[in-house]
TIZAPA-974438 format. One record per residue: x, y, z of N, C-alpha, C in turn; residue number from 1. Coordinates in steps of 0.001 Angstrom, whole numbers, plus 500000, padded with zeros to 6 digits. Atoms other than C-alpha are relative to their C-alpha. Example, Ala and Ser with C-alpha at 12.3 -4.5 7.8 and 13.67 -1.06 7.14 Angstrom:
<rs>
<npx->500890	npy->498810	npz->500000	capx->512300	capy->495500	capz->507800	cpx->500900	cpy->501200	cpz->500000	pos->1>
<npx->499180	npy->498810	npz->499940	capx->513670	capy->498940	capz->507140	cpx->499230	cpy->501090	cpz->500730	pos->2>
</rs>
This chain:
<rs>
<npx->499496	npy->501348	npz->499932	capx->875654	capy->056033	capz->850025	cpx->501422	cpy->500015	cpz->499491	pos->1>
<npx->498535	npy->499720	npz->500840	capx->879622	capy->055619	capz->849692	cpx->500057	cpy->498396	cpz->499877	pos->2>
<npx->499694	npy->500902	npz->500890	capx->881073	capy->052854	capz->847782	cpx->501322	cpy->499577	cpz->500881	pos->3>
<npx->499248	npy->499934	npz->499656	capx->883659	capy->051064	capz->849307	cpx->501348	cpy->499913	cpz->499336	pos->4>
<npx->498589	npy->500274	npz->500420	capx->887262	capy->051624	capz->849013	cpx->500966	cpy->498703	cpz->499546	pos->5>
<npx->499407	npy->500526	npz->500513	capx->889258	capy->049945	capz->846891	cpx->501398	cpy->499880	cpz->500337	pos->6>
<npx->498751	npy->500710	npz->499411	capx->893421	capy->048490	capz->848227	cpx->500190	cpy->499138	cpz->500169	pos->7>
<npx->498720	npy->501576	npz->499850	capx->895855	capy->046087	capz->849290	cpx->498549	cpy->498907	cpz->501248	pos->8>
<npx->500802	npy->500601	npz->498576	capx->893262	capy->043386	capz->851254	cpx->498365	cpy->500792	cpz->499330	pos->9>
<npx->501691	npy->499977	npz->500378	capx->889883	capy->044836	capz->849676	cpx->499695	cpy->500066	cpz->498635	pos->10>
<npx->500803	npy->500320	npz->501617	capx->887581	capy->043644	capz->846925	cpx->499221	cpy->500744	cpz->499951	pos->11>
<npx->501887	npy->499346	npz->500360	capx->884792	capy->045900	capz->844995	cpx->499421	cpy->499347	cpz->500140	pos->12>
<npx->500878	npy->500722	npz->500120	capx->882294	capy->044618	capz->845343	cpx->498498	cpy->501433	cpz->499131	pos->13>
<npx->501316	npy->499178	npz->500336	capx->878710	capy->045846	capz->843317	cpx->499046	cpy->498986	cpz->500316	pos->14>
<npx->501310	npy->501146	npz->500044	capx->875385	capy->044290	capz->844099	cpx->498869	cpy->500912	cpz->499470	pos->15>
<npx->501941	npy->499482	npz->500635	capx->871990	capy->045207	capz->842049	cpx->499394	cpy->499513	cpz->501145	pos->16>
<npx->501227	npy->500199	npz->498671	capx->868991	capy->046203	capz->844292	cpx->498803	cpy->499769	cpz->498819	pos->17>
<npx->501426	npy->499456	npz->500874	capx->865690	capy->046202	capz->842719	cpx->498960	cpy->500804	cpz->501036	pos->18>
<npx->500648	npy->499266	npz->499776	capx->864055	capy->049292	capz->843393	cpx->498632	cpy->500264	cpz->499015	pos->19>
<npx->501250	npy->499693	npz->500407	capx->860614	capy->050654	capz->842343	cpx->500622	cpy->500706	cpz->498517	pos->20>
<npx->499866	npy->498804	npz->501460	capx->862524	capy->052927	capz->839590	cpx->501506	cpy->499329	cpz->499056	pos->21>
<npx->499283	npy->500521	npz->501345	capx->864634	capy->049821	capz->838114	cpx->499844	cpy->498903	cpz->499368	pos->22>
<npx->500584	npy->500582	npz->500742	capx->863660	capy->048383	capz->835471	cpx->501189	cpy->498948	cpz->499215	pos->23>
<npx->499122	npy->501662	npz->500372	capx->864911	capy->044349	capz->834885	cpx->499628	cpy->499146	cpz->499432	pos->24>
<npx->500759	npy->500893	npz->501123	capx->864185	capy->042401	capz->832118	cpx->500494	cpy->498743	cpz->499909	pos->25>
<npx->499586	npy->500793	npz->499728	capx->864784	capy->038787	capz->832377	cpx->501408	cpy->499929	cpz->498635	pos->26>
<npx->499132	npy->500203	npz->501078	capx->866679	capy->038882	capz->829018	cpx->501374	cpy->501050	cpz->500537	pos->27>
<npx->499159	npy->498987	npz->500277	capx->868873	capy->041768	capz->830086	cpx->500074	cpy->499948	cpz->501788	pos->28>
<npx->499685	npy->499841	npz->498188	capx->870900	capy->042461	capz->833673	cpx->499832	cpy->501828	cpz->500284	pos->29>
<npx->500262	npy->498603	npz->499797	capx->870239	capy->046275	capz->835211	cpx->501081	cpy->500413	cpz->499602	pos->30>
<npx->498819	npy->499828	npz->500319	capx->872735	capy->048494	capz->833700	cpx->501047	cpy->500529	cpz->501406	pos->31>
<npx->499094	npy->499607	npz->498373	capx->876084	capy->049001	capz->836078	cpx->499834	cpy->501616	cpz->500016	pos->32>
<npx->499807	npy->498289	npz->499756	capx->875943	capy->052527	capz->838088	cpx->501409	cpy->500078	cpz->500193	pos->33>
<npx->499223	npy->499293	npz->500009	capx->878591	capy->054302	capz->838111	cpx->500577	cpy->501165	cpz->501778	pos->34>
<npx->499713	npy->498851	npz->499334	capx->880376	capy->056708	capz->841058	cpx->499898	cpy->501253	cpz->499615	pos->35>
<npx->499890	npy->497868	npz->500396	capx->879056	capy->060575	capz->840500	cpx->499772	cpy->500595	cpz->501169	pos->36>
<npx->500228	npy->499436	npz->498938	capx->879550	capy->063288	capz->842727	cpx->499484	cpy->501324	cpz->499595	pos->37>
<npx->500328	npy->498497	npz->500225	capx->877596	capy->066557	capz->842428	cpx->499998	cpy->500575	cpz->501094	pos->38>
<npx->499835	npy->498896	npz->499218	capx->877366	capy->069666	capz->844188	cpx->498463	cpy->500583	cpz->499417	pos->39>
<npx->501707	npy->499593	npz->500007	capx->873605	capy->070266	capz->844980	cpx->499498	cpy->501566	cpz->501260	pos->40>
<npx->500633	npy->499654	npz->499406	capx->871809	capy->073019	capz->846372	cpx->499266	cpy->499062	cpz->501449	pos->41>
<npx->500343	npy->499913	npz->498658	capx->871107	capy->072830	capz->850216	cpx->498754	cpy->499485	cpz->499827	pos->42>
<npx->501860	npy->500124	npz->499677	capx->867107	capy->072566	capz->849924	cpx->500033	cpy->499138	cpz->498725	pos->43>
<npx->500363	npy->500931	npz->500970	capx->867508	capy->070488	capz->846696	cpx->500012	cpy->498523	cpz->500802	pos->44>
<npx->499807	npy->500793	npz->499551	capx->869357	capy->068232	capz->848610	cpx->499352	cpy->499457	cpz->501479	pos->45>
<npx->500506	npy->499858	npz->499101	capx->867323	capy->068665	capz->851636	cpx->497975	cpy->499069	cpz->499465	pos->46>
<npx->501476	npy->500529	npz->500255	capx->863875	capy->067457	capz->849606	cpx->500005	cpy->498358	cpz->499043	pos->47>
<npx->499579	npy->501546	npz->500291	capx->865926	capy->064334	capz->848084	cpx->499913	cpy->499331	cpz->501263	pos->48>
<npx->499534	npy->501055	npz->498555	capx->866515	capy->063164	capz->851657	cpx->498047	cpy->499890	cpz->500164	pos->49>
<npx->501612	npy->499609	npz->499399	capx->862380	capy->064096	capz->852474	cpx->499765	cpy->498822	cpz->498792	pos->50>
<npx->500472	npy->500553	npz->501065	capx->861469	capy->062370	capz->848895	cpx->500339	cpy->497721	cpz->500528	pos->51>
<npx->499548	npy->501186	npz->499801	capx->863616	capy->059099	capz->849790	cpx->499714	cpy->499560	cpz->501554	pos->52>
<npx->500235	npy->500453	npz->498863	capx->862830	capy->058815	capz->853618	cpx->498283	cpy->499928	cpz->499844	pos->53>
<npx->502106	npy->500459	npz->500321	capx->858428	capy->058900	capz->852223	cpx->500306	cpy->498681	cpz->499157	pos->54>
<npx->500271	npy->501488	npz->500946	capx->859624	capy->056043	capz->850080	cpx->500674	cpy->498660	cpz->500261	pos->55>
<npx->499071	npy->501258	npz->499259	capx->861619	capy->053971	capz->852203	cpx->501500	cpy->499625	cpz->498597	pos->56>
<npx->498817	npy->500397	npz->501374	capx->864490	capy->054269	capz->849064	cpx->501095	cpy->500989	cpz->500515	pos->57>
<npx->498707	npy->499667	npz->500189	capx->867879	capy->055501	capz->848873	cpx->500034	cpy->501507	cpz->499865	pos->58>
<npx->499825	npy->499009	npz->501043	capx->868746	capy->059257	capz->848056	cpx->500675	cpy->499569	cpz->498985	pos->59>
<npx->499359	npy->500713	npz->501560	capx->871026	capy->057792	capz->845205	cpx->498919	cpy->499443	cpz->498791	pos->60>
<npx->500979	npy->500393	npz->501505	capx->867917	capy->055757	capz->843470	cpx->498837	cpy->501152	cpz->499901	pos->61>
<npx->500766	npy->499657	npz->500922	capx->865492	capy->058410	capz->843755	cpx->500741	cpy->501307	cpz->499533	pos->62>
<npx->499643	npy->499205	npz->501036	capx->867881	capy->061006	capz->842433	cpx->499904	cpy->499257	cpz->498322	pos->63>
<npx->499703	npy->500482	npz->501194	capx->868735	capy->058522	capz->839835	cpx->498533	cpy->499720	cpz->499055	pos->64>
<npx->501331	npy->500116	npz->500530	capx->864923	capy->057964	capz->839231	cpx->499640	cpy->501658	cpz->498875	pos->65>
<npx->500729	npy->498766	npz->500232	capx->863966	capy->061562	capz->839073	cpx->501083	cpy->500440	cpz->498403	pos->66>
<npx->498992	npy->499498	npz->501218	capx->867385	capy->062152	capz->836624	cpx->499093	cpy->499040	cpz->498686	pos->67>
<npx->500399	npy->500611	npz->500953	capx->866120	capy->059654	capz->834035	cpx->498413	cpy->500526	cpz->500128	pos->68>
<npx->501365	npy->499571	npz->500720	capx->862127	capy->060948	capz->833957	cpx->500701	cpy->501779	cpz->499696	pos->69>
<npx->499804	npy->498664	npz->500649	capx->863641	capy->064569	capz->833397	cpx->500642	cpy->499581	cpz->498861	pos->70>
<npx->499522	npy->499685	npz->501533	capx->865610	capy->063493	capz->830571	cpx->499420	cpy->498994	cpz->499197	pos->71>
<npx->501212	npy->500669	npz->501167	capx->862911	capy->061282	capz->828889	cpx->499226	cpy->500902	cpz->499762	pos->72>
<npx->501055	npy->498951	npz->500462	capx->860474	capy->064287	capz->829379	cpx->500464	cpy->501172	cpz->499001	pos->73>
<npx->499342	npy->498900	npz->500408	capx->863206	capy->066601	capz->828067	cpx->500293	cpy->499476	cpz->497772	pos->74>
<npx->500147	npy->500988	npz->501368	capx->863324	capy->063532	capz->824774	cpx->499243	cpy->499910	cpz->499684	pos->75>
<npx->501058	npy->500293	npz->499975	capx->859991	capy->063450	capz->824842	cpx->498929	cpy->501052	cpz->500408	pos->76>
<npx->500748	npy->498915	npz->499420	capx->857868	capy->066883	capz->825226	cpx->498685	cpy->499451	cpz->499776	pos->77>
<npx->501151	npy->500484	npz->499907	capx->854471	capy->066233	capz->826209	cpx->499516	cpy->498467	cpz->500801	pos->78>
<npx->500163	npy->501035	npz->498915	capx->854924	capy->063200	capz->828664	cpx->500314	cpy->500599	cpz->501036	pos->79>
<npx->499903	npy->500046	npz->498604	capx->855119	capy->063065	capz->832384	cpx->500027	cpy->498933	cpz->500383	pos->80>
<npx->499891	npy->501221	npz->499171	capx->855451	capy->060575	capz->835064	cpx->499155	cpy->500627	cpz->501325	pos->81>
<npx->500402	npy->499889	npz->498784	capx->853173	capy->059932	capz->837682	cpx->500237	cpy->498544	cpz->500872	pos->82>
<npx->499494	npy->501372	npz->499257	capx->853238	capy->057320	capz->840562	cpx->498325	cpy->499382	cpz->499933	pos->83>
<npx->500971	npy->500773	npz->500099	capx->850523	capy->054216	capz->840277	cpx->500377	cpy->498995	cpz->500516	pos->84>
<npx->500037	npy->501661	npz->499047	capx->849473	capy->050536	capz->842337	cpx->501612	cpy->499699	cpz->499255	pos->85>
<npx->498535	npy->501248	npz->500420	capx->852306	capy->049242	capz->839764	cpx->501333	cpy->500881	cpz->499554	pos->86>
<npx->498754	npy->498511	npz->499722	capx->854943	capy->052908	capz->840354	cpx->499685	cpy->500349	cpz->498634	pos->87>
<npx->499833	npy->498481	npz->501080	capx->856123	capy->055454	capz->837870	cpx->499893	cpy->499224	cpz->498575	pos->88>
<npx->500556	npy->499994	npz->501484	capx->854254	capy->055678	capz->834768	cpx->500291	cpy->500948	cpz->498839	pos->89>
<npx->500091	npy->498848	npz->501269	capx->854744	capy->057729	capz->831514	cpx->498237	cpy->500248	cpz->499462	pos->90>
<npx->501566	npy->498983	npz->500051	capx->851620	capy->059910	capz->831161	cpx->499936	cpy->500505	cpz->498757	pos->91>
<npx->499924	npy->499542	npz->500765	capx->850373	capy->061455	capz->828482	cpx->499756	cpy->501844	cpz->500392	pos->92>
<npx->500776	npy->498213	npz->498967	capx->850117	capy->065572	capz->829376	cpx->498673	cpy->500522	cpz->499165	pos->93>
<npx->501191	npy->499157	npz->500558	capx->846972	capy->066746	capz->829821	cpx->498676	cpy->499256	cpz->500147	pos->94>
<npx->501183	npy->501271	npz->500087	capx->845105	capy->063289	capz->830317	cpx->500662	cpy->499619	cpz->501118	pos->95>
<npx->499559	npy->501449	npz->499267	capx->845122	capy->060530	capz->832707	cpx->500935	cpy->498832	cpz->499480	pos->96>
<npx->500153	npy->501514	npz->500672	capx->845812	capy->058291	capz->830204	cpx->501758	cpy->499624	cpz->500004	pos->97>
<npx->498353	npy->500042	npz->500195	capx->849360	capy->056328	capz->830097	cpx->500615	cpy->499402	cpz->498792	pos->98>
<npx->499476	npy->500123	npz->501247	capx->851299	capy->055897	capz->826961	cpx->500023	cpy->498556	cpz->499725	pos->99>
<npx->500383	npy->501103	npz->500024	capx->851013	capy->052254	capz->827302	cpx->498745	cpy->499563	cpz->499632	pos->100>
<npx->500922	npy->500493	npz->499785	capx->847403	capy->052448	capz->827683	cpx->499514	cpy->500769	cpz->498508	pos->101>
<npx->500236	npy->499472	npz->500907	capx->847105	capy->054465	capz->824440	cpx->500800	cpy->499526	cpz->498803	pos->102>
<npx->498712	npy->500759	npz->501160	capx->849802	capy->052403	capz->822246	cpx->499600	cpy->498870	cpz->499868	pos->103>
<npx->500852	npy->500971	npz->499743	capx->848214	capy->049193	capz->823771	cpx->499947	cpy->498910	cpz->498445	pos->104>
<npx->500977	npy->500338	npz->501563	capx->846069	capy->048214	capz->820698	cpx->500655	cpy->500262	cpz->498793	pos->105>
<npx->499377	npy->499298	npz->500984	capx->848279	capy->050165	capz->818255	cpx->501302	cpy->499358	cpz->499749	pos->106>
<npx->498299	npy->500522	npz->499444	capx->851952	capy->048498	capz->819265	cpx->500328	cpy->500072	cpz->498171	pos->107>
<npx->498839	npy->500349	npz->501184	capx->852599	capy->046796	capz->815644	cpx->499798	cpy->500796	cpz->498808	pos->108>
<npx->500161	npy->498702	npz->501562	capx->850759	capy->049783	capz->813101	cpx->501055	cpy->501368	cpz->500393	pos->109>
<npx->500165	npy->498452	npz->499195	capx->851361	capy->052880	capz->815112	cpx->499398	cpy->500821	cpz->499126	pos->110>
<npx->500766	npy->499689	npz->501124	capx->848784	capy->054159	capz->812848	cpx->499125	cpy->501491	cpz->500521	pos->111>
<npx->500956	npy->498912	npz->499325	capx->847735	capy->057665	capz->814421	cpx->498875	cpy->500399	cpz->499458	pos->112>
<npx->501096	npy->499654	npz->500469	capx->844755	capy->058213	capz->812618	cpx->498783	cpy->499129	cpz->500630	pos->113>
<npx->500896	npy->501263	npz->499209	capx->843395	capy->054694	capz->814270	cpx->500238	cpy->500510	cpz->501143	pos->114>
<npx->500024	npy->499532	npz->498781	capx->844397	capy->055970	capz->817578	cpx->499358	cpy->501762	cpz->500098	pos->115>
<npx->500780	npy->498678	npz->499677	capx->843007	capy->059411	capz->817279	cpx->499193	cpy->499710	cpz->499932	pos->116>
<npx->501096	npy->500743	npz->499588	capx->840104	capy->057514	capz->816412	cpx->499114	cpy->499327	cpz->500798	pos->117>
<npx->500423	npy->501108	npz->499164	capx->839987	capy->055232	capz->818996	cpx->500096	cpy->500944	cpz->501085	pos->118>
<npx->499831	npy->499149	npz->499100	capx->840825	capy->058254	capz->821444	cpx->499835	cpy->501694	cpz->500062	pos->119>
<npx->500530	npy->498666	npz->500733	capx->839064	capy->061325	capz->820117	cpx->500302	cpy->501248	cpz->500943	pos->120>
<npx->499338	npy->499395	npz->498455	capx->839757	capy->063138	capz->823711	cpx->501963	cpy->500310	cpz->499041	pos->121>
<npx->498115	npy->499981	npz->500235	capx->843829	capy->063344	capz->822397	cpx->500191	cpy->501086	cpz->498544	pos->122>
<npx->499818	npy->499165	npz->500998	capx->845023	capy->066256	capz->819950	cpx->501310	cpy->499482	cpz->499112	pos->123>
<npx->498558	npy->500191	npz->500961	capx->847478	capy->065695	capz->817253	cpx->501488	cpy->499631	cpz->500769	pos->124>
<npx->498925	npy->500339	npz->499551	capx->850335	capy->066194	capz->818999	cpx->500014	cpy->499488	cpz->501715	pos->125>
<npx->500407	npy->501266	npz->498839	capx->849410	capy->064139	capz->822390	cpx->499907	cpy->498808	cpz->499372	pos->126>
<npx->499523	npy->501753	npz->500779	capx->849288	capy->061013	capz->819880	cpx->501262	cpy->500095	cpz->499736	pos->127>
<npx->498570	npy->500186	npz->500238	capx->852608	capy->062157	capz->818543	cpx->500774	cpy->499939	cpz->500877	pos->128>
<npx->498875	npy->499700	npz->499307	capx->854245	capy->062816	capz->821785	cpx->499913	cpy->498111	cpz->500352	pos->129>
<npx->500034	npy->501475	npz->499689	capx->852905	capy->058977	capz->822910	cpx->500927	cpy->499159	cpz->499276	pos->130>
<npx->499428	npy->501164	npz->500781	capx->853968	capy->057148	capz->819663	cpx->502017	cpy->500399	cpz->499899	pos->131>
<npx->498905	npy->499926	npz->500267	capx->857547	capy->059006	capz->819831	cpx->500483	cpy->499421	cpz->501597	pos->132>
<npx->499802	npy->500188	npz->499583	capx->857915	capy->058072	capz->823137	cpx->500333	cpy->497924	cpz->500306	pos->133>
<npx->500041	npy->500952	npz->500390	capx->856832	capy->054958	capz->822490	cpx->501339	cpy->499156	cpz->499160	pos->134>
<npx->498773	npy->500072	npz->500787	capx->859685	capy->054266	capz->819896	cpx->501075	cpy->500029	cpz->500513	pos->135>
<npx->498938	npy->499435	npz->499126	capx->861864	capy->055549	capz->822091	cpx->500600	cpy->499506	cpz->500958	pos->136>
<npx->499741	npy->500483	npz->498481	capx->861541	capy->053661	capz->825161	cpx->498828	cpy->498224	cpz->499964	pos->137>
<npx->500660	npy->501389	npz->499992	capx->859975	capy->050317	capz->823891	cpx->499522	cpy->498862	cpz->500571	pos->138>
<npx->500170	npy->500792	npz->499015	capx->860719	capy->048087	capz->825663	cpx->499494	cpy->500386	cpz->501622	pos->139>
<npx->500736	npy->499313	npz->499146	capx->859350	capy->049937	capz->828583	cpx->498576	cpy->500152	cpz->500621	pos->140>
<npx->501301	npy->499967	npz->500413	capx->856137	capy->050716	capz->827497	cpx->499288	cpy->498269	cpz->499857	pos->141>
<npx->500653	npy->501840	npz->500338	capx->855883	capy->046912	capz->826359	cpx->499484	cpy->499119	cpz->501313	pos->142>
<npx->500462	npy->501173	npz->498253	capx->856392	capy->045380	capz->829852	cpx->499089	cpy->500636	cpz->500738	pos->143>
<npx->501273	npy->499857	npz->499572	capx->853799	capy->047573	capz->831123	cpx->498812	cpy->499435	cpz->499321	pos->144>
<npx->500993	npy->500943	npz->500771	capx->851681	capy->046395	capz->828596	cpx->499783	cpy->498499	cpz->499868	pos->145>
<npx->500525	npy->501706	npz->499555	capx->852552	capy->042788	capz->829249	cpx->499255	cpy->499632	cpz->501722	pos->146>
<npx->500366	npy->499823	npz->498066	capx->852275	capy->043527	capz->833133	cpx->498177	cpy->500138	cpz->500225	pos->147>
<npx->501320	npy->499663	npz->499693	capx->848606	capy->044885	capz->832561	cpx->499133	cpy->498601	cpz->499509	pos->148>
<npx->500326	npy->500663	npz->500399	capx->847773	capy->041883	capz->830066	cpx->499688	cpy->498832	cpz->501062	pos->149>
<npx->499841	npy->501448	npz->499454	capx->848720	capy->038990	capz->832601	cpx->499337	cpy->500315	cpz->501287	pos->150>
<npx->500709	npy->500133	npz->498655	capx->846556	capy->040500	capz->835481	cpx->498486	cpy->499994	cpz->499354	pos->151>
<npx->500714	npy->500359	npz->500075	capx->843798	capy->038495	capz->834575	cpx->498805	cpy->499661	cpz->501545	pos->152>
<npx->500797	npy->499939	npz->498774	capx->840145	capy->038024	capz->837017	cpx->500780	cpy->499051	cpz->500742	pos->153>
<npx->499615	npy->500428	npz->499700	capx->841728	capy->035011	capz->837369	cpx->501292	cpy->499785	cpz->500995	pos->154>
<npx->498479	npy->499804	npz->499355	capx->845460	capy->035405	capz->838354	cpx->499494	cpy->501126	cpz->501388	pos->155>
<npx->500094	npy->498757	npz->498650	capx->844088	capy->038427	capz->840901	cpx->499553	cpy->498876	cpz->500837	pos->156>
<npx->500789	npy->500416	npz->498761	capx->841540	capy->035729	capz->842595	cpx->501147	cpy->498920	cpz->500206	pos->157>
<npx->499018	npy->500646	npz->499212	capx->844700	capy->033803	capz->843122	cpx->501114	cpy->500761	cpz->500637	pos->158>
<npx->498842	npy->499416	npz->499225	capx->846997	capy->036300	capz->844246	cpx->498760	cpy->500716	cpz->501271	pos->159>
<npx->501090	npy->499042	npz->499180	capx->844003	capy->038040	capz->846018	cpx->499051	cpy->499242	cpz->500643	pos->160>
<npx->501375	npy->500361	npz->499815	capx->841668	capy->035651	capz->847252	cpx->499043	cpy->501048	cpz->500716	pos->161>
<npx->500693	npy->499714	npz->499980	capx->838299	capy->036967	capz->847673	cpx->499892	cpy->502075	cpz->499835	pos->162>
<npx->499530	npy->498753	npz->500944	capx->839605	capy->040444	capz->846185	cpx->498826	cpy->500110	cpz->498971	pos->163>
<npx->500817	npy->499204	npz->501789	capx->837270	capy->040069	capz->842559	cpx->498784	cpy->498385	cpz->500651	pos->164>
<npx->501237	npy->501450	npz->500223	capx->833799	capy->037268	capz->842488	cpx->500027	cpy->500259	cpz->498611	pos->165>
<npx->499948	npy->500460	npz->501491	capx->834235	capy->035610	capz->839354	cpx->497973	cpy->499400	cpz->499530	pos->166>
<npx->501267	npy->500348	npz->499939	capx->830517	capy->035217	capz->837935	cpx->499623	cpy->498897	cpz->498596	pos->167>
<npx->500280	npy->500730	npz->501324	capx->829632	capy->032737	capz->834943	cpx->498728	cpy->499595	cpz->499644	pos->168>
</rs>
């Protein structure tokens, strides 16, 4: 994607997209990108184009995707990202489970002894890699955790009709 030129008779212009891999918080605007140019390997650049034409996205956002989960995993040893119904998740390695869904309950102690408890499956440092990630990327983790909260039976059998039978 090129950017257009800037001269006598033309305005920059930037416009925010919202893609699957950017994250917009009503309080806060997406941060501005920037112009970078690298020099990629042939077949690197050959499985960005493959990656972004399966996802109907940009090569630009999912390089820019894939750049930011390598250097959270690289901040963060012992997470991953996989893709889910509501996209890219922080994983815990080694489990299913997602750092959200293991912080959850925990948010305002971070009390690892209650979460090893509550998740006996998880070794020492699989709670630690969660709660540092956690810390790390807060607000993140949070809005998944509000995102999961507010899909109530309810709210689905209105976005979904006849999706869930509500029973009483």
């Amino acid at each position: 994607m090129s950017q257009p030129r800037t001269g006598p008779g033309r305005k920059r212009t930037t416009r925010a997209r919202k893609g699957r891999g950017t994250t917009v918080t009503k309080s806060s605007r997406p941060e501005p990108r920037v112009l970078t140019t690298m020099r990629l390997r042939q077949s690197l650049r050959k499985d960005l184009e493959a990656t972004a034409a399966r996802n109907r996205r940009s090569v630009a956002d999912v390089a820019q995707e894939l750049l930011d989960e390598a250097l959270r995993m690289r901040h963060c040893p012992g997470i991953y990202f996989a893709d889910e119904p509501s996209g890219r998740t922080a994983k815990i390695g080694g489990t299913g489970l997602g750092v959200w869904e293991v912080v959850r309950d925990f948010s305002m102690d971070q009390d690892a002894g209650r979460i090893r408890k509550a998740f006996p499956q998880l070794s020492q440092a699989q709670v630690t890699a969660a709660l540092m990630y956690y810390a790390r990327y807060r607000d993140d983790v949070q809005a998944k955790i509000n995102a999961n909260a507010a899909m109530t039976p309810e709210t689905i059998e209105r976005q979904y009709p006849g999706l869930v039978r509500l029973t009483r």
